[in-house]
VEXLUM-490181 format. One record per residue (C-alpha): residue in three letters; z, y, x; residue number from 1. Coordinates in nm, 4 decimals, always signed. Layout:
<pts>
PT code       up    north     east pos
PT  ala        Z        Y        X NUM
...
</pts>
This chain:
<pts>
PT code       up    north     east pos
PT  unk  -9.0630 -10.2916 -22.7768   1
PT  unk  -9.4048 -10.3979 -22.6288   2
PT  unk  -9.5240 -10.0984 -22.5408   3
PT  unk  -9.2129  -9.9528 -22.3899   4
PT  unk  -9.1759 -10.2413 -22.1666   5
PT  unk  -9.5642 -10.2189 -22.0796   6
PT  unk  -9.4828  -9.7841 -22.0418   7
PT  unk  -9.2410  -9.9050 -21.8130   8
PT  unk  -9.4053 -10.1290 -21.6431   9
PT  unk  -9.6914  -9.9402 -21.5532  10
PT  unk  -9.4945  -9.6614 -21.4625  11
PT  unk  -9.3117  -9.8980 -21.1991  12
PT  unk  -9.6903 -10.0497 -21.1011  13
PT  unk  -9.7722  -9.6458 -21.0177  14
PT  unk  -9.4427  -9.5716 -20.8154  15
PT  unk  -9.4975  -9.9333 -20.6118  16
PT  unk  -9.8823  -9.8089 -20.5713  17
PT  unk  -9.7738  -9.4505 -20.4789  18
PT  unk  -9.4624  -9.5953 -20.2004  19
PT  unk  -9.7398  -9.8108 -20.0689  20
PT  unk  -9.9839  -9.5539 -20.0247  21
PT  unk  -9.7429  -9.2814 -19.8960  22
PT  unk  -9.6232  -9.5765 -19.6246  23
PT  unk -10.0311  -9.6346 -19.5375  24
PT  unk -10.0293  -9.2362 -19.4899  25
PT  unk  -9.7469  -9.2665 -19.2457  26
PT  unk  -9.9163  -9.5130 -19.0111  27
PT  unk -10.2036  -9.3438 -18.9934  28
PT  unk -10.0605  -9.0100 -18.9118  29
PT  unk  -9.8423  -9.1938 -18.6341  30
PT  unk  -9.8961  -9.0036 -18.3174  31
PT  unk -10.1412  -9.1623 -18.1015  32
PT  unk  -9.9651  -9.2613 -17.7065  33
PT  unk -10.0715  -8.9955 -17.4262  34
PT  unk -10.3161  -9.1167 -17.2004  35
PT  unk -10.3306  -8.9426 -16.8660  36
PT  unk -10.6360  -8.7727 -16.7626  37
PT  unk -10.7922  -8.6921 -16.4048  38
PT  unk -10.8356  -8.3037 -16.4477  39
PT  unk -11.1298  -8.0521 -16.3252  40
PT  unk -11.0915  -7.9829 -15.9327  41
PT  unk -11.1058  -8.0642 -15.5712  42
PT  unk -10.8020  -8.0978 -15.3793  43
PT  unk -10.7246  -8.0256 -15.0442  44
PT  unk -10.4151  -7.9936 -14.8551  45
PT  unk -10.4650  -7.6924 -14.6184  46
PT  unk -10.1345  -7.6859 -14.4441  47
PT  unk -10.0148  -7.8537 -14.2296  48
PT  unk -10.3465  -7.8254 -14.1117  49
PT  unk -10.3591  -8.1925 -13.9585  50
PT  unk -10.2550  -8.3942 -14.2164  51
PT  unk  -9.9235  -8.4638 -14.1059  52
PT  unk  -9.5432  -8.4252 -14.1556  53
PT  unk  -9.2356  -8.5397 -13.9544  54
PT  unk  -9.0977  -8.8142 -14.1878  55
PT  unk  -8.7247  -8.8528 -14.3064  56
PT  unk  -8.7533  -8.4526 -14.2648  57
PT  unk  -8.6567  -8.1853 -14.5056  58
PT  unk  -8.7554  -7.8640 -14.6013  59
PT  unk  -9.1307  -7.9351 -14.4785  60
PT  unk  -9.3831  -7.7250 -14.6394  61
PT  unk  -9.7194  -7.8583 -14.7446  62
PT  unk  -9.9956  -7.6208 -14.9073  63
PT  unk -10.2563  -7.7715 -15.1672  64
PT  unk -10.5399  -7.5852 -15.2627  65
PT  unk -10.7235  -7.6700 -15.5987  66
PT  unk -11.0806  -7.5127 -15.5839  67
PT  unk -11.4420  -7.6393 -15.7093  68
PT  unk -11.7003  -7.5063 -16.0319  69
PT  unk -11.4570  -7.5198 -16.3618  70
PT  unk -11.1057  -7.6155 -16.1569  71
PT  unk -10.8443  -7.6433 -16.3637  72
PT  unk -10.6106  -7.3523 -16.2626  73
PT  unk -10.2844  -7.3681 -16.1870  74
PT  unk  -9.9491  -7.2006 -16.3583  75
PT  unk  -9.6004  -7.2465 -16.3646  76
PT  unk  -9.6289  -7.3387 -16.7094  77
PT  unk  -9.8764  -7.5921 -16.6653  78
PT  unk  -9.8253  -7.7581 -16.3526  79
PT  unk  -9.4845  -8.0268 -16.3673  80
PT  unk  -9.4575  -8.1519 -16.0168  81
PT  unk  -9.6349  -8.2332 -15.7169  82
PT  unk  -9.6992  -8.5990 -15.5744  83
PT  unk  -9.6402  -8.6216 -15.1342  84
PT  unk  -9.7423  -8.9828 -15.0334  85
PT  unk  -9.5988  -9.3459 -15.1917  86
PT  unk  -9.2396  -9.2711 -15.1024  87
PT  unk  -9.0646  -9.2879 -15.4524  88
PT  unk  -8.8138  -8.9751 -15.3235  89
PT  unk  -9.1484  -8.7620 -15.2994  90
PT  unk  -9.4152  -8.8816 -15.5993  91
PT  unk  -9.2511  -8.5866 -15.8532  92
PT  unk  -9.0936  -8.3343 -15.6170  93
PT  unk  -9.0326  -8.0395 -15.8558  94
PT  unk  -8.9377  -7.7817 -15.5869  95
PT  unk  -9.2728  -7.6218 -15.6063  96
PT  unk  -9.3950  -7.2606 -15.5801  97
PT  unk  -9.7569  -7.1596 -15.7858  98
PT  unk  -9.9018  -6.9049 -15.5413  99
PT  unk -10.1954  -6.8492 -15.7247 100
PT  unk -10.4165  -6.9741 -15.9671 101
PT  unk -10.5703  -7.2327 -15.6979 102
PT  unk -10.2612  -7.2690 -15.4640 103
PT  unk  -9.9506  -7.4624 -15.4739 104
PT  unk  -9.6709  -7.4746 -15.2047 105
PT  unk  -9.4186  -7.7542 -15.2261 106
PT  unk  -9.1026  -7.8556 -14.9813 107
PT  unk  -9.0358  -8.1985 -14.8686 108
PT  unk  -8.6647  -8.3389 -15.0321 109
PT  unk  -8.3410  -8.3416 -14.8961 110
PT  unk  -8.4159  -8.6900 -14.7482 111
PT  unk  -8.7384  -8.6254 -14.6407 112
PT  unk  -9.0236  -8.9174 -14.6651 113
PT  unk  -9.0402  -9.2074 -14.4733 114
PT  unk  -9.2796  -9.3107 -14.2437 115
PT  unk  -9.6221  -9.4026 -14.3486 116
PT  unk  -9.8731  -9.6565 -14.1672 117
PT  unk -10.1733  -9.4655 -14.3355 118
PT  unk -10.2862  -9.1358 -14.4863 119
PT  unk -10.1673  -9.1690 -14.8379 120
PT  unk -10.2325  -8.9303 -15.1632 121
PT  unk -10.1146  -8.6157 -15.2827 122
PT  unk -10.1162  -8.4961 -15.5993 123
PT  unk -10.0509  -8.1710 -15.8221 124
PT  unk  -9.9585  -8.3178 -16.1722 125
PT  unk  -9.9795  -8.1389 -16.5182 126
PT  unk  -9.8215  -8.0848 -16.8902 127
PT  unk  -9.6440  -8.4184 -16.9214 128
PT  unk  -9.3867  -8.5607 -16.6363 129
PT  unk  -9.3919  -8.8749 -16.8388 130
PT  unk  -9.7773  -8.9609 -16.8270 131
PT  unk  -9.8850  -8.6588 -16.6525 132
PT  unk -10.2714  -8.5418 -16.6077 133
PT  unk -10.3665  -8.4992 -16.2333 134
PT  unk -10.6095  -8.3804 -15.9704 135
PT  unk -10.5791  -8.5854 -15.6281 136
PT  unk -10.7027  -8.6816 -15.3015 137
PT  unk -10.6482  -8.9652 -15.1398 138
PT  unk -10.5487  -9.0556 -14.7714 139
PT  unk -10.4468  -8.6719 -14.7285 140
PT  unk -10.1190  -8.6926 -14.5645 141
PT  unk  -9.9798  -8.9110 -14.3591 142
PT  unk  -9.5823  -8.9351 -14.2252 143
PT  unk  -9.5103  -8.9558 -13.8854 144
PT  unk  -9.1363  -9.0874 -13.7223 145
PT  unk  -9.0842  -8.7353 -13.5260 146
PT  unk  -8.9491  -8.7115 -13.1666 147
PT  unk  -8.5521  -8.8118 -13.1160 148
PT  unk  -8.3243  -8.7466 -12.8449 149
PT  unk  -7.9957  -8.8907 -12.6791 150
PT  unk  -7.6601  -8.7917 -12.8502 151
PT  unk  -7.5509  -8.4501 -12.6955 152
PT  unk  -7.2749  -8.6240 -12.5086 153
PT  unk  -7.5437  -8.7866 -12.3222 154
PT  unk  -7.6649  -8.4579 -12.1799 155
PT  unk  -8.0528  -8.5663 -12.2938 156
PT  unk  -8.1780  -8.2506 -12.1559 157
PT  unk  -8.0871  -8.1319 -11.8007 158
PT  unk  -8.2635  -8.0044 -11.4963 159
PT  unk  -8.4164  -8.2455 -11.3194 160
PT  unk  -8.2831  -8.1904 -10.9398 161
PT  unk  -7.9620  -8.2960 -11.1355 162
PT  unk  -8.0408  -8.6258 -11.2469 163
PT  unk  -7.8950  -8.8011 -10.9260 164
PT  unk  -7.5863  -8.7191 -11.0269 165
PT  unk  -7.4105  -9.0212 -11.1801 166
PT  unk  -7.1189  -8.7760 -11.3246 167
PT  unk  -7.2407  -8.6961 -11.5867 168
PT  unk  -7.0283  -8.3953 -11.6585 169
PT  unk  -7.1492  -8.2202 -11.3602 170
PT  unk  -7.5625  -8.2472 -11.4796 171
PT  unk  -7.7178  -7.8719 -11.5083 172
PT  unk  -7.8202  -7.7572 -11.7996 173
PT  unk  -7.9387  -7.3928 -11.7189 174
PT  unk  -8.2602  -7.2878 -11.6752 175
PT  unk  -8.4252  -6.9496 -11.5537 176
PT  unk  -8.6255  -6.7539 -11.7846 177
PT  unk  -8.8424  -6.6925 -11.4293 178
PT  unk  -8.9337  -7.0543 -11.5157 179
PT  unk  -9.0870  -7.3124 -11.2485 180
PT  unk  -8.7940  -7.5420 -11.3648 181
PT  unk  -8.8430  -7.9187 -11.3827 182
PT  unk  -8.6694  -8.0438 -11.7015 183
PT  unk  -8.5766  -8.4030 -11.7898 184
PT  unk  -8.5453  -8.4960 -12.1236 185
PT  unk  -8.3994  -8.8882 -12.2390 186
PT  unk  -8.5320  -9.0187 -12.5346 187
PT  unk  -8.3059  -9.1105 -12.8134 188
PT  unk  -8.2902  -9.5568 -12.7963 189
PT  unk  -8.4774  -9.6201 -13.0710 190
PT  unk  -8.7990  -9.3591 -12.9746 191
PT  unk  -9.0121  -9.3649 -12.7059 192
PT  unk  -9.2037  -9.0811 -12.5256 193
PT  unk  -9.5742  -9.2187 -12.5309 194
PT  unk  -9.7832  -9.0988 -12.2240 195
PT  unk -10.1422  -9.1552 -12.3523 196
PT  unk -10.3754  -8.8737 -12.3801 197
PT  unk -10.4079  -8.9690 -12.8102 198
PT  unk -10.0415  -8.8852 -12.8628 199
PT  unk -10.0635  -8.5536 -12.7391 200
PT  unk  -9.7470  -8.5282 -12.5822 201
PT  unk  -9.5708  -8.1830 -12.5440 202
PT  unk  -9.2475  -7.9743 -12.4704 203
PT  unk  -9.1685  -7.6651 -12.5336 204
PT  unk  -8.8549  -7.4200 -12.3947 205
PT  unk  -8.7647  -7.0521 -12.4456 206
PT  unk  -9.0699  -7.0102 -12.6744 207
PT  unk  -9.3103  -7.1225 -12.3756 208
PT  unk  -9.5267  -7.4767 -12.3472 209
PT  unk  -9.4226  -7.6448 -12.0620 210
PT  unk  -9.6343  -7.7874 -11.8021 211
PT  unk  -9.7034  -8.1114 -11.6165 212
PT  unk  -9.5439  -8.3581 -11.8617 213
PT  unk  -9.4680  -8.6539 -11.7499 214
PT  unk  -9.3006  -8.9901 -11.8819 215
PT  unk  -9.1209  -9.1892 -11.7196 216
PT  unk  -8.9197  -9.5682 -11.7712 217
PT  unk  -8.6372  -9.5697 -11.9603 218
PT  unk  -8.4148  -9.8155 -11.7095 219
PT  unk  -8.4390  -9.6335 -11.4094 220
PT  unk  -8.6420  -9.2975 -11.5219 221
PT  unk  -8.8221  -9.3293 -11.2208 222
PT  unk  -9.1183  -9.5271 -11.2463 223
PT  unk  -9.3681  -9.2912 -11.4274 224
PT  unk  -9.5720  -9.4307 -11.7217 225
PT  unk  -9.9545  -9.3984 -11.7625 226
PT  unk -10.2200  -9.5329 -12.0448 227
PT  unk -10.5090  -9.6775 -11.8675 228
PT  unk -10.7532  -9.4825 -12.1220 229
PT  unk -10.7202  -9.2051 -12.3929 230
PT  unk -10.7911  -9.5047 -12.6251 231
PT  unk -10.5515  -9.7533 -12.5024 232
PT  unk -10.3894  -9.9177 -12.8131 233
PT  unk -10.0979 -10.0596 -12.6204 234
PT  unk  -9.8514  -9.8262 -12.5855 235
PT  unk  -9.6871  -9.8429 -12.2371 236
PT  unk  -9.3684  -9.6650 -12.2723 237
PT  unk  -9.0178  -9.8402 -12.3719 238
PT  unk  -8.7412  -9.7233 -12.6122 239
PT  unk  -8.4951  -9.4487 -12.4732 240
PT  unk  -8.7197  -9.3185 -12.1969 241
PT  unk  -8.7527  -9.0143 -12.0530 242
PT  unk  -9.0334  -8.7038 -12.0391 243
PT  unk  -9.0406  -8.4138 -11.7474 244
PT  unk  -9.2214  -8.0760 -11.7866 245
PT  unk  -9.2227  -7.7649 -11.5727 246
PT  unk  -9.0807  -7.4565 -11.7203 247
PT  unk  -9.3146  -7.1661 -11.7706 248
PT  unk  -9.2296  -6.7941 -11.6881 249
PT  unk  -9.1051  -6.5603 -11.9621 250
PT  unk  -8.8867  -6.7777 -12.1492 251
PT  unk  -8.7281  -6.5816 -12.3654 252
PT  unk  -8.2985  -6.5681 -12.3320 253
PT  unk  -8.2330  -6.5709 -12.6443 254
PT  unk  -8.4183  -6.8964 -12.7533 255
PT  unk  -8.2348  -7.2141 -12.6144 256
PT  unk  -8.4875  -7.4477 -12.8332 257
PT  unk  -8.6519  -7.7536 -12.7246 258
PT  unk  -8.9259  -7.8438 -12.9374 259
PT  unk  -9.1196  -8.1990 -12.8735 260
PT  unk  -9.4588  -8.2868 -13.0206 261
PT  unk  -9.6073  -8.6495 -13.0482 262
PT  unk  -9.8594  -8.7777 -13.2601 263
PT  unk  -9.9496  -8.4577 -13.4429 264
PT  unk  -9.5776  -8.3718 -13.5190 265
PT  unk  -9.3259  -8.1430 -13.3590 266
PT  unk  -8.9047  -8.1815 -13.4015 267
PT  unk  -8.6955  -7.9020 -13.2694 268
PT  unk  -8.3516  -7.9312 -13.0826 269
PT  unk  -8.0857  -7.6253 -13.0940 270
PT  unk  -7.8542  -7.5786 -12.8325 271
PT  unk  -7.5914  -7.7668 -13.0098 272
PT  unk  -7.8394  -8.0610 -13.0344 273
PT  unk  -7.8928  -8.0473 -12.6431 274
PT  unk  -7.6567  -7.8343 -12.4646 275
PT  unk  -7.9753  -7.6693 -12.2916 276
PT  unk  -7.9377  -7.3044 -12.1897 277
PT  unk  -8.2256  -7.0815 -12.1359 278
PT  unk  -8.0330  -6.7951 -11.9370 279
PT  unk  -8.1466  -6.4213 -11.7327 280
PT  unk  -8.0142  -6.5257 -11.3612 281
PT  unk  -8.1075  -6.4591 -11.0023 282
PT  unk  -8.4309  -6.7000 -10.8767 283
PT  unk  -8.5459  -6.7387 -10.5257 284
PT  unk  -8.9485  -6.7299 -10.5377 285
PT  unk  -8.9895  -6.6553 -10.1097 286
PT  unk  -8.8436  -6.6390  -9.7530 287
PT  unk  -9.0216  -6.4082  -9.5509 288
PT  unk  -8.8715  -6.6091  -9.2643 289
PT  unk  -8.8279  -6.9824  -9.3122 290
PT  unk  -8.6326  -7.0668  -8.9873 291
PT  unk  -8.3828  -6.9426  -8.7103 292
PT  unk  -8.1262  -7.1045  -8.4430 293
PT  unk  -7.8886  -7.3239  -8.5633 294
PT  unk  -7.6649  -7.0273  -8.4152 295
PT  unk  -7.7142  -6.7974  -8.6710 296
PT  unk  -7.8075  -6.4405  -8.6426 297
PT  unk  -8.1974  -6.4557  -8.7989 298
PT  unk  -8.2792  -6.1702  -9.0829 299
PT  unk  -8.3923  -6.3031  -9.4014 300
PT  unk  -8.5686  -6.1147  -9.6551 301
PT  unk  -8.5126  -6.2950  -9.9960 302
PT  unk  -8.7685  -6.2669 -10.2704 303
PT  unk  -8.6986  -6.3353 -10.6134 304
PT  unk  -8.6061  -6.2111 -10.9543 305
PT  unk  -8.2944  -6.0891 -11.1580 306
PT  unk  -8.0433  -5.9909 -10.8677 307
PT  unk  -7.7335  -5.8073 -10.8312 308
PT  unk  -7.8206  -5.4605 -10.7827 309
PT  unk  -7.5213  -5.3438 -10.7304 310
PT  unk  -7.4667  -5.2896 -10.3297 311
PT  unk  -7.1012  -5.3189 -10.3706 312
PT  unk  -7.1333  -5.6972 -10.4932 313
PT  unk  -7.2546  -5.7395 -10.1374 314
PT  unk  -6.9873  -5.5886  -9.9639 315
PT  unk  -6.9441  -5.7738  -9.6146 316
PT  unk  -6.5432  -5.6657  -9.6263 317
PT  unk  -6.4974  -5.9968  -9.7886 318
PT  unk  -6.5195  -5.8912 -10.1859 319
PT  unk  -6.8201  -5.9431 -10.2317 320
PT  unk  -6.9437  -6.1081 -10.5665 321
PT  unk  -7.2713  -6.2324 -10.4469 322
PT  unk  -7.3267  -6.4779 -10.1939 323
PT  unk  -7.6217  -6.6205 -10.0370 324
PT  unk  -7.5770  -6.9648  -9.8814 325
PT  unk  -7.7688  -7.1463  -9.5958 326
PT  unk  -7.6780  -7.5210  -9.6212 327
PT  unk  -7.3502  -7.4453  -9.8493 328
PT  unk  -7.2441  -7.2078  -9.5262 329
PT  unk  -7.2274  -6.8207  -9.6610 330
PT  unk  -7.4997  -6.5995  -9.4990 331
PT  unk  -7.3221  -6.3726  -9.1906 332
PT  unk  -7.4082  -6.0173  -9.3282 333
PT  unk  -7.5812  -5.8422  -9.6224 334
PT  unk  -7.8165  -5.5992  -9.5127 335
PT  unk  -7.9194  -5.4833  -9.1449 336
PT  unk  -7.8331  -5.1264  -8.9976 337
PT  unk  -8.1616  -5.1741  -8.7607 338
PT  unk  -8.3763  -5.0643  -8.9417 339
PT  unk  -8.1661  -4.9711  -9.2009 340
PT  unk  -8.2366  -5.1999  -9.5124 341
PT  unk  -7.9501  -5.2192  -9.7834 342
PT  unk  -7.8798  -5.5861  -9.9032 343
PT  unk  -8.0203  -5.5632 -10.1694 344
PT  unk  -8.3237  -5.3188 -10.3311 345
PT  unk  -8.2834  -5.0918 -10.6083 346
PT  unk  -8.5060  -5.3000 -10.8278 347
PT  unk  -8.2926  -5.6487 -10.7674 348
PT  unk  -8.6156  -5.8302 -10.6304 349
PT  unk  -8.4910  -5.8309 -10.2569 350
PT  unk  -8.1779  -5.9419 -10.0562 351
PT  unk  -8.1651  -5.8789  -9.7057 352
PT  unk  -7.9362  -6.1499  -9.5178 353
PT  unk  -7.8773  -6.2625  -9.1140 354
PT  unk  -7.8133  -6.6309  -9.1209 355
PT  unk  -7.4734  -6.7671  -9.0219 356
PT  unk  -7.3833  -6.9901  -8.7779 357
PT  unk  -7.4376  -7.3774  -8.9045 358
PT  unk  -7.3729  -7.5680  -8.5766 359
PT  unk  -7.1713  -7.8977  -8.6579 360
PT  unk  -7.0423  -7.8317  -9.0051 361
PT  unk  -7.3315  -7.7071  -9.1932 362
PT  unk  -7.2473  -7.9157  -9.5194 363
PT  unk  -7.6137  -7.9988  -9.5784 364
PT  unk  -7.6867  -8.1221  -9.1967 365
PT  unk  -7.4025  -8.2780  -9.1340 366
PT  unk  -7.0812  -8.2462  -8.9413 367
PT  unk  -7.2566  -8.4082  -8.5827 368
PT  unk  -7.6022  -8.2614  -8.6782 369
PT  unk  -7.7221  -7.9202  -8.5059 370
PT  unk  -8.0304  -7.8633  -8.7040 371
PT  unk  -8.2422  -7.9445  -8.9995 372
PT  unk  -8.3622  -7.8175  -9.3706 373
PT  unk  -8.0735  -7.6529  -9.5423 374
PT  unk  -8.1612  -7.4876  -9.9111 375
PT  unk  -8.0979  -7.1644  -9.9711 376
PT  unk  -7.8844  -7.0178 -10.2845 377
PT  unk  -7.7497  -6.7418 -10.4542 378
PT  unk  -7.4183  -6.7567 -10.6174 379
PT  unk  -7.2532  -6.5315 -10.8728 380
PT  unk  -6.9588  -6.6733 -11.0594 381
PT  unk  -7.0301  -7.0113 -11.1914 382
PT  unk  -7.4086  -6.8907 -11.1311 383
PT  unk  -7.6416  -7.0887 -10.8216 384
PT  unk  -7.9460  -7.0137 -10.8721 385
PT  unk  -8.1987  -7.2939 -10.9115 386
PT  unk  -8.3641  -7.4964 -10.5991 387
PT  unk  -8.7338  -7.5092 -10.5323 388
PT  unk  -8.9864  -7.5401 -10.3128 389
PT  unk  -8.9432  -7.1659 -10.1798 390
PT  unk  -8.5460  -7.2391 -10.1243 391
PT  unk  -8.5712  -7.4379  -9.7894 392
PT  unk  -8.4647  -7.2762  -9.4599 393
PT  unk  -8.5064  -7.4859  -9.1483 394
PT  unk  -8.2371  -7.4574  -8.8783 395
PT  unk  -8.3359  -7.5229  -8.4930 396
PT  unk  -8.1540  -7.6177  -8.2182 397
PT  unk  -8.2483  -7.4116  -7.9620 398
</pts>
């Protein structure tokens, strides 16, 4: 009996000693934790080339280039997201494209990422989303609050001869491909237009830079706003303000866009943003003659672009579809039989006119006035053509 019991006990003394050992096998083959590592590379982000992105704005594209002796090269099987600042919605943005073995493209979210005090990091990261090996750079990229207008209702971008007018409704919001166009623009409230030189303030219309840009208060829009210096740290414009610009020439007609830039970023308005139309229509650029009696009967030769060239649309029987007005007063006659010039040219650059008769109820000099300045315009349909310096025709009483 003794030595079964001592068989069997040292059989159950072996299995204990085996279980323990095979549990002591187990803990040491225990997979270690993953411990992130700062791969081989130098970062840079090469578009957009100044560091900066419109913030709460999607679909922005940022370019990160990975280059340097031994750099770890990139692959869609390697690379598991990319890291765009400290906003949470943008530290593992998976939406990424691997151009290359040293070039990574990557699209802000569908919420975009919010505004940033500071330059903050990127970041391509690799092989484990959970604990994820990376190359970096810090203070890379930096999100700006981008340019905001006035609800559309508002009109926020009209021409600026317009801006008197307290109905609303009745603000223009066509301008000439010709260009030379002042355009006002009204900051949404909570953004401000910044005049100093460091913002780099700029409009664009129809594909061109404007010109001249101004800003201007936001409770009158006529007292303009200036920084004392390029450096001046105090910004001196106020919520909801407004900017001007001059138009330049060869807008395109097809392009209605607005786009505004400010601190290093650029937002662009549609049409159905703004309700600004960048139109093909008849400009006045020059008035051979600039004034004539009160009484009428002075030949003008009108200079501009994009006419009628259609004589008939200047019949003088009455059905005519063009008409050319001196102080809101239709001009007397198209075209001159001594000499013999047509009313308009065969290119549509010139329209021949004789002035009419404004005496006492010209509608710009008044009912009791018998001379003054009277602008000049050409009408088509719901077309008048835009008033400039060139548009001014001075009546005498003589």
């Amino acid at each position: 009996m003794s030595h079964v019991h001592s068989w069997r006990h040292s059989r159950l003394a072996r299995a204990v000693s085996i279980g323990a050992a095979a549990a002591t096998l187990l803990v040491v083959v225990q997979p270690l934790p993953a411990h992130a590592a700062t791969l081989t590379g130098t970062l840079a982000l090469t578009s957009p080339a100044n560091g900066k992105l419109a913030a709460l704005t999607k679909n922005q594209v940022v370019t990160l280039t990975v280059s340097g002796a031994g750099a770890t090269a990139l692959s869609e099987d390697n690379v598991v997201a990319v890291k765009l600042g400290a906003d949470p919605n943008c530290d593992d943005l998976t939406n990424y494209v691997v151009t290359s073995a040293t070039t990574i493209t990557v699209k802000t979210p569908s919420t975009g990422c919010i505004a940033s005090s500071a330059a903050e990091e990127v970041a391509i990261l690799f092989n484990d989303i959970a604990s994820p090996d990376t190359i970096a750079k810090a203070s890379a990229i930096t999100f700006v609050s981008p340019p905001k207008l006035g609800l559309l209702a508002t009109k926020p971008v009209i021409n600026d001869n317009s801006s008197a007018i307290s109905d609303v409704t009745k603000q223009a919001q066509r301008f000439l491909t010709s260009g030379a166009q002042v355009v006002r623009v009204k900051a949404a409230a909570d953004f401000a237009f910044d005049p100093r030189t460091t913002a780099g303030l700029k409009a664009n219309l129809g594909g061109k830079d404007g010109t001249d840009v101004k800003v201007y208060d936001a409770t009158t829009g006529l007292t303009q706003r200036t920084a004392a210096t390029a450096t001046d740290q105090t910004v001196t414009a106020d919520v909801g303000n407004y900017l001007t610009f001059k138009t330049a020439t060869g807008m395109d007609a097809t392009n209605d866009t607005i786009v505004i830039t400010q601190n290093g970023v650029s937002k662009s308005f549609l049409k159905a943003d703004t309700g600004a139309d960048v139109v093909l229509g008849p400009s006045i650029t020059s008035l051979n003659v600039t004034s004539g009696k009160a009484t009428g009967g002075t030949v003008v030769a009108i200079t501009g672009a994009n006419f009628n060239k259609t004589l008939s649309a200047y019949a003088n029987d009455g059905s005519n579809t063009v008409k050319v007005m001196f102080c809101g007063i239709e001009a007397d006659n198209y075209g001159v039989t001594s000499p013999a010039t047509p009313a308009v040219n065969s290119t549509g650059t010139i329209i021949t006119v004789i002035t009419p008769n404004v005496t006492a109820d010209a509608l710009g000099v008044g009912a009791t006035n018998y001379a003054g300045v009277c602008p000049v315009s050409i009408q088509e349909g719901s077309w008048v053509s835009p008033l400039n310096g060139a548009t001014s025709f001075s009546f005498l009483n003589e």
